[in-house]
Backbone as CSV, one residue per row, in Angstrom:
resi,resn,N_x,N_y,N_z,CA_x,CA_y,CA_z,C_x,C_y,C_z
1,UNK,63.750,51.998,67.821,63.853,51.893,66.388,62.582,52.445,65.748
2,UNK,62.546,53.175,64.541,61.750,53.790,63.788,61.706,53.173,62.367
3,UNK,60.494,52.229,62.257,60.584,51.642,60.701,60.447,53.112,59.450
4,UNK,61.368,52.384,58.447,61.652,53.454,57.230,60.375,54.055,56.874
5,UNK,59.101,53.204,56.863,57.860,53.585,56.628,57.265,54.903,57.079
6,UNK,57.570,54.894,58.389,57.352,56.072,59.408,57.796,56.987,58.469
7,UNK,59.557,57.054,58.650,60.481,58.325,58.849,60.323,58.950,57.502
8,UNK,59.660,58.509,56.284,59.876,58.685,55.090,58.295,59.118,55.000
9,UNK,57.305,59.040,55.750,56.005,59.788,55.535,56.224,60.849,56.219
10,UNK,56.944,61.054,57.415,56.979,61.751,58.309,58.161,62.816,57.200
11,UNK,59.024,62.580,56.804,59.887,63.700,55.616,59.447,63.580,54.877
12,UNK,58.407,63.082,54.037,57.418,63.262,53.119,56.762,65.021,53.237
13,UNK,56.364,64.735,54.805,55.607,65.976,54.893,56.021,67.271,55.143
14,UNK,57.460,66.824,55.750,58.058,68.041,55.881,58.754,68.767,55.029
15,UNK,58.704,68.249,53.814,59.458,68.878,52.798,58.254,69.481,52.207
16,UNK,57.353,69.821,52.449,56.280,70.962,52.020,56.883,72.273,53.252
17,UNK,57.047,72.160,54.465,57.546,73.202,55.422,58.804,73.609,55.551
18,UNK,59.905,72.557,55.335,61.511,72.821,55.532,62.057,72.795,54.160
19,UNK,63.389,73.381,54.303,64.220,72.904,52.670,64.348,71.111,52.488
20,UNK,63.531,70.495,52.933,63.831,69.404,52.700,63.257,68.918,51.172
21,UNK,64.456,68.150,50.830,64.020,67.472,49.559,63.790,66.012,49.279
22,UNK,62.386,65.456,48.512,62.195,64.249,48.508,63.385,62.877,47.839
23,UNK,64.652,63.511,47.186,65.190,63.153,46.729,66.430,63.035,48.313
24,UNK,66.773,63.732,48.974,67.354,63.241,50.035,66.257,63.009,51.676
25,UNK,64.990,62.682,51.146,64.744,62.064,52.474,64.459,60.628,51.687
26,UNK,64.600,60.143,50.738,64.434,58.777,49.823,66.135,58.219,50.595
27,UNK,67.416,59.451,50.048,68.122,59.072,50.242,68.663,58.536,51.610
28,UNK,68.415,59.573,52.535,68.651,58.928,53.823,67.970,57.961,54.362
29,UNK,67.089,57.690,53.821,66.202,56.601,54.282,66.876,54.973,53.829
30,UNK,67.437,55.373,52.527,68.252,53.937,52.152,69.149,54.095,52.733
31,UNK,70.105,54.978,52.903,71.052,54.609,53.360,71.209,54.202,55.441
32,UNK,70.287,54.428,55.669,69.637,53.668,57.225,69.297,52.660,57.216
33,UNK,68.992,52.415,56.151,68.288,51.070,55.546,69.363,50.077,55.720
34,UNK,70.381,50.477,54.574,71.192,49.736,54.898,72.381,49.476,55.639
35,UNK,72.979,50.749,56.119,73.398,50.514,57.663,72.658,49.535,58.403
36,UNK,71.940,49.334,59.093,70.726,48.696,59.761,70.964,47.306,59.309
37,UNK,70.519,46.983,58.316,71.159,45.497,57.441,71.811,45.372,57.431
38,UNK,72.935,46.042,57.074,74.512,45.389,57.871,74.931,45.123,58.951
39,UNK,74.678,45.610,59.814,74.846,45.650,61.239,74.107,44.547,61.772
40,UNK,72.985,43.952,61.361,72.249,42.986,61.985,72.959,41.613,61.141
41,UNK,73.508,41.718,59.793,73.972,40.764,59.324,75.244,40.081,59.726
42,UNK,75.988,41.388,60.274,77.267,41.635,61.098,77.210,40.216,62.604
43,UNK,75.946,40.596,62.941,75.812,40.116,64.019,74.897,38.278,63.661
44,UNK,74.658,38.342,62.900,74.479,36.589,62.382,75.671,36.312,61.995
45,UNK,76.331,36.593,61.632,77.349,35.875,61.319,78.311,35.441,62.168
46,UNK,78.381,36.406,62.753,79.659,36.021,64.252,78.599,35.073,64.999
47,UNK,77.310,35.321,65.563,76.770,34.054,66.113,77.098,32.925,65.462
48,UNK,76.632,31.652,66.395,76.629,30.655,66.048,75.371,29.762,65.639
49,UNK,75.455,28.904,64.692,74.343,28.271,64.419,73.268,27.647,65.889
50,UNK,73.763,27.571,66.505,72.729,27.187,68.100,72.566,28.384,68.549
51,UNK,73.190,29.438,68.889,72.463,30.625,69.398,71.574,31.258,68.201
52,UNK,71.751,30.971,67.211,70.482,31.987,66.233,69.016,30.909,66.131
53,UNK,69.571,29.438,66.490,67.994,29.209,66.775,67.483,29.354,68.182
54,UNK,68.460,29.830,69.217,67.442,30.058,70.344,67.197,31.086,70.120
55,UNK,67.812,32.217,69.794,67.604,33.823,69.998,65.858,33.556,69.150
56,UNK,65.497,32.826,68.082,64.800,32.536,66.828,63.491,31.877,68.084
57,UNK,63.755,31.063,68.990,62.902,30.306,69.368,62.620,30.965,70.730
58,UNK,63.288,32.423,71.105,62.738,33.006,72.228,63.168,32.492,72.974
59,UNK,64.467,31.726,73.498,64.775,31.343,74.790,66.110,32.004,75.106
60,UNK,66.562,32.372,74.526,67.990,33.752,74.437,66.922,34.927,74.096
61,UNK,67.300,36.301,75.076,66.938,37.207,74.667,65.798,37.574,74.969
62,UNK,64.775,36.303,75.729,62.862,36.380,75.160,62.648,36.102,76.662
């Protein structure tokens, strides 16, 4: 995984070298954003209240 922070300095800069534009590396960046947040929300919800406090307390997963 690549935090948005990265990928959005990192197309920050390249849109001085490529046709890239700051208006679609903003955009793709939200919209990863929130893919990403859904998908993890996706997955609290189908858990259950006892597996999200172990996964939480490092004994699932850790």
């Amino acid at each position: 995984m690549l935090p948005s922070e990265v990928s959005l300095m990192f197309g920050g800069f390249m849109t001085t070298y490529l046709a890239l534009t700051v208006s679609g590396d903003v955009a793709s960046a939200t919209a990863g954003a929130v893919k990403g947040e859904s998908d993890l929300y996706g997955i609290g919800f189908l858990l259950k209240n006892g597996r999200k406090s172990l996964i939480a307390e490092g004994i699932l997963f850790g």
